[in-house]
BARODO-470730 format. One record per residue (C-alpha): y, x, z; residue in three letters. Coordinates in pm, whole numbers. Each point is the difference from the previous one (the first is absolute). Example, Ala and Ser with C-alpha at 12.3 -4.5 7.8 and 13.67 -1.06 7.14 Angstrom:
2
<pt Y="-450" X="1230" Z="780" resn="Ala"/>
<pt Y="344" X="137" Z="-66" resn="Ser"/>
//
This chain:
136
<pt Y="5124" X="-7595" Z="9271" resn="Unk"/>
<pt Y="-319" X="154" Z="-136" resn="Unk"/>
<pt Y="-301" X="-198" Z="-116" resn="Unk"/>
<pt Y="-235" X="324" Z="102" resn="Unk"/>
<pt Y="-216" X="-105" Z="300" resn="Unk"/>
<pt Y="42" X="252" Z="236" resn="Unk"/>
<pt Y="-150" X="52" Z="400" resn="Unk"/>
<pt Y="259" X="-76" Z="265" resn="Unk"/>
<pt Y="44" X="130" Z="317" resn="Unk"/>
<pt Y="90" X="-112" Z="306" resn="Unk"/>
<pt Y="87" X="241" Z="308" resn="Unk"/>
<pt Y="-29" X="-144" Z="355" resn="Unk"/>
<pt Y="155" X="161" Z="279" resn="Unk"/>
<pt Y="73" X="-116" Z="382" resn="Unk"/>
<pt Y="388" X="141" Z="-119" resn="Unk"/>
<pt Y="211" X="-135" Z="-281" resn="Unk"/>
<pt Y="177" X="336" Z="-40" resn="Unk"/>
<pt Y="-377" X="182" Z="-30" resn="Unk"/>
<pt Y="-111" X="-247" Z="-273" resn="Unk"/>
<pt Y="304" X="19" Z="-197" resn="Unk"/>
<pt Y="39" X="405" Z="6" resn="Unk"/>
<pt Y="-384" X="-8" Z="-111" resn="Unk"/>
<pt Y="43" X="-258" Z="-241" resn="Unk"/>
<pt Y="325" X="239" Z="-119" resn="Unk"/>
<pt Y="-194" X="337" Z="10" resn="Unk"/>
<pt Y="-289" X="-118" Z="-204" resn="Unk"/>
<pt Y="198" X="-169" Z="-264" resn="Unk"/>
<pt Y="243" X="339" Z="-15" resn="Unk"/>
<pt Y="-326" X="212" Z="-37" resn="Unk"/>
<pt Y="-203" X="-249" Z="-266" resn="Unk"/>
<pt Y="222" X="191" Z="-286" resn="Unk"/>
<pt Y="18" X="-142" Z="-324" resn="Unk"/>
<pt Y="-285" X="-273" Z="6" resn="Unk"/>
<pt Y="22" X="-314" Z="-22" resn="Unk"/>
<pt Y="217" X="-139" Z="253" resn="Unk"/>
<pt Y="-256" X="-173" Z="298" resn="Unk"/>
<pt Y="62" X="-266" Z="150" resn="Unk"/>
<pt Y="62" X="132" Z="399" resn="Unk"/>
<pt Y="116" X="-188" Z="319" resn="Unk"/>
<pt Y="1" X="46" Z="312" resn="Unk"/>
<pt Y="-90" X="-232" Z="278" resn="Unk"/>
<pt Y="62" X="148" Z="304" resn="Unk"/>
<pt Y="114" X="-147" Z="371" resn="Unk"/>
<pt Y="56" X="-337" Z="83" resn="Unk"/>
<pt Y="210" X="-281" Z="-123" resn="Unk"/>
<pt Y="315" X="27" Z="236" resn="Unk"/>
<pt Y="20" X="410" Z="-80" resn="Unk"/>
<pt Y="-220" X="100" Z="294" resn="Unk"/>
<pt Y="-351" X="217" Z="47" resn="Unk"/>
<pt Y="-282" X="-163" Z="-116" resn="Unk"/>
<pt Y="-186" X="-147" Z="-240" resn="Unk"/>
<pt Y="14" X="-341" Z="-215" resn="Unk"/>
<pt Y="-226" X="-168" Z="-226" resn="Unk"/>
<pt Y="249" X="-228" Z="-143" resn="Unk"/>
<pt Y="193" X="354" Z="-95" resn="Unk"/>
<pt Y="-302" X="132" Z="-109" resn="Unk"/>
<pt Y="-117" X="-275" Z="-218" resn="Unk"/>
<pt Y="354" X="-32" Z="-163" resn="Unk"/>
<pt Y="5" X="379" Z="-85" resn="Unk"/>
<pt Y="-359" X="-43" Z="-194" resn="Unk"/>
<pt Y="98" X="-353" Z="-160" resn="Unk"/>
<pt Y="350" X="263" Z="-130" resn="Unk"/>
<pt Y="-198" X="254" Z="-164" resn="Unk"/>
<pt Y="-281" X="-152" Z="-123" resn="Unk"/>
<pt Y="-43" X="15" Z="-382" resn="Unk"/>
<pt Y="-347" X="-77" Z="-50" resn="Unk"/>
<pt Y="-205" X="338" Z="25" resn="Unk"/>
<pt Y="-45" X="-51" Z="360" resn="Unk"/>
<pt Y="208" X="112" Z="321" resn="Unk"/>
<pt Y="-74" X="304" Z="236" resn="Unk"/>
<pt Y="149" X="-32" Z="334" resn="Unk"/>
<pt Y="16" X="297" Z="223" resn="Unk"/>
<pt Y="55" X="-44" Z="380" resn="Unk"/>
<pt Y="116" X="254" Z="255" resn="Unk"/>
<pt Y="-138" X="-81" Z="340" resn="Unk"/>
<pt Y="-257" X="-230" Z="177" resn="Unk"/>
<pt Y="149" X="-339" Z="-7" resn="Unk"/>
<pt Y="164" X="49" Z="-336" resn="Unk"/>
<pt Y="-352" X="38" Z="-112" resn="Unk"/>
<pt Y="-183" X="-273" Z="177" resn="Unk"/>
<pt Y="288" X="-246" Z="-138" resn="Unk"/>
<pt Y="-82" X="81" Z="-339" resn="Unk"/>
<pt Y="-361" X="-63" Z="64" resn="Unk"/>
<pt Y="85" X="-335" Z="170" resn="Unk"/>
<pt Y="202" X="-106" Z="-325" resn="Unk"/>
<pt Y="-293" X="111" Z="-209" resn="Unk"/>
<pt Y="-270" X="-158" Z="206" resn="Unk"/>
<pt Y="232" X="-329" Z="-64" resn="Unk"/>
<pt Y="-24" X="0" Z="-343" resn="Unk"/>
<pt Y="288" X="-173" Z="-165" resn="Unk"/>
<pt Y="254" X="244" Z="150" resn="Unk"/>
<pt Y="33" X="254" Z="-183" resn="Unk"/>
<pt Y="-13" X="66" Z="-432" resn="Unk"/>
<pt Y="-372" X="-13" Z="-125" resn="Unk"/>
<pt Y="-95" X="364" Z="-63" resn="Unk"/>
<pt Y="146" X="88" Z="322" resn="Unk"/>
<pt Y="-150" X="334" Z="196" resn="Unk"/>
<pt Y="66" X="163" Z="359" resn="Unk"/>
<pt Y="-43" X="391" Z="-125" resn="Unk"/>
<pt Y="-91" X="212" Z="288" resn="Unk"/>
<pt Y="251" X="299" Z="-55" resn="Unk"/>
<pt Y="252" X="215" Z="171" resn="Unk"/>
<pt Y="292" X="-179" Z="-4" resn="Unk"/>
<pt Y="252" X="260" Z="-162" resn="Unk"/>
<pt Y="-217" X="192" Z="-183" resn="Unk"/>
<pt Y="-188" X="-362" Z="-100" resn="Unk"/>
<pt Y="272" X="-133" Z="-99" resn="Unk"/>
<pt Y="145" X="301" Z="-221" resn="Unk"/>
<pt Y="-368" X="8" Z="-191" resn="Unk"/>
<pt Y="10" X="-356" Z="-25" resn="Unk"/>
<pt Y="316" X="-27" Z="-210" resn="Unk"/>
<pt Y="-43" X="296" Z="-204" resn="Unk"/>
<pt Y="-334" X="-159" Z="-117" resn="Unk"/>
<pt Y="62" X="-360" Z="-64" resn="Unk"/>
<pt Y="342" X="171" Z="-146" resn="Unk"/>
<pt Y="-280" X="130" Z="-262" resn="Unk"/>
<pt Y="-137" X="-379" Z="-104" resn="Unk"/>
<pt Y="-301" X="58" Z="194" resn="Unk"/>
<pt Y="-192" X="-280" Z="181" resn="Unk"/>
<pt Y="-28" X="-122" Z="360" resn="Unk"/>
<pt Y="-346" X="237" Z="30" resn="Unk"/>
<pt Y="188" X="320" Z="-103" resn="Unk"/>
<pt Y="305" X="-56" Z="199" resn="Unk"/>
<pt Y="-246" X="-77" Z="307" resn="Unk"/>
<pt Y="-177" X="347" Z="-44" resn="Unk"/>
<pt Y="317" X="151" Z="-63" resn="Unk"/>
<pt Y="136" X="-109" Z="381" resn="Unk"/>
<pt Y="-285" X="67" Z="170" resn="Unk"/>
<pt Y="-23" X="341" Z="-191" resn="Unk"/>
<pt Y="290" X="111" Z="198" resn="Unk"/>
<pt Y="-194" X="28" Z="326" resn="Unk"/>
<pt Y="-123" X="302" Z="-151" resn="Unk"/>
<pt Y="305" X="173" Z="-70" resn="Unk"/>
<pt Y="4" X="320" Z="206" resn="Unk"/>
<pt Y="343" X="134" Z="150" resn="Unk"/>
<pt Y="-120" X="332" Z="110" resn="Unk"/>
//
């Protein structure tokens, strides 16, 4: 295991499959950084759709390596869960942030930066960067 201190991510999702194929895309597309620290937290404990702070707070506890954890959340009360495990305190890793991003594209930027060394402020801007990616 490396000693380098490097953001983690954690990618909430109402679907396990949806957090895991993120959490899989983003790590396939980070390239030859270093390799991030990703998991996914996505559905509730007995497999079902959802969303669970106890899943949520394990996932950031797992890739926490003392630069500070970035969780991105797909929908509504993936987000507000987050925020209630902030608001609490002593859930979640010191350091922790909810980064307002797309969740794919987020995600993606997310990895490939903190994939770079770069600290929980650049891999923030990074995700939210991606709202302005234009398709057309």
């Amino acid at each position: 295991m490396s000693d380098e201190k490097l953001v983690g991510i954690v990618l909430v999702s109402h679907s396990a499959e949806v957090a895991v194929s993120v959490a899989e895309l983003a790590k396939g597309l980070a390239g030859g950084g270093a390799p991030v620290p990703v998991a996914p937290a996505g559905g509730t404990e007995d497999g079902g759709l959802g969303t669970s702070a106890e899943l949520i707070a394990a996932a950031a506890a797992s890739v926490d390596r003392g630069a500070g954890v970035a969780v991105l959340a797909d929908l509504g009360s993936a987000v507000l869960t987050v925020k209630a495990l902030l608001a609490e305190g002593d859930e979640l890793p010191g350091g922790t942030r909810l980064v307002d991003a797309p969740f794919v594209e987020g995600a993606v930027a997310a990895v490939v930066t903190a994939a770079t060394g770069a600290d929980i402020a650049a891999v923030e801007a990074a995700a939210a960067e991606a709202y302005t990616y234009r398709k057309v």
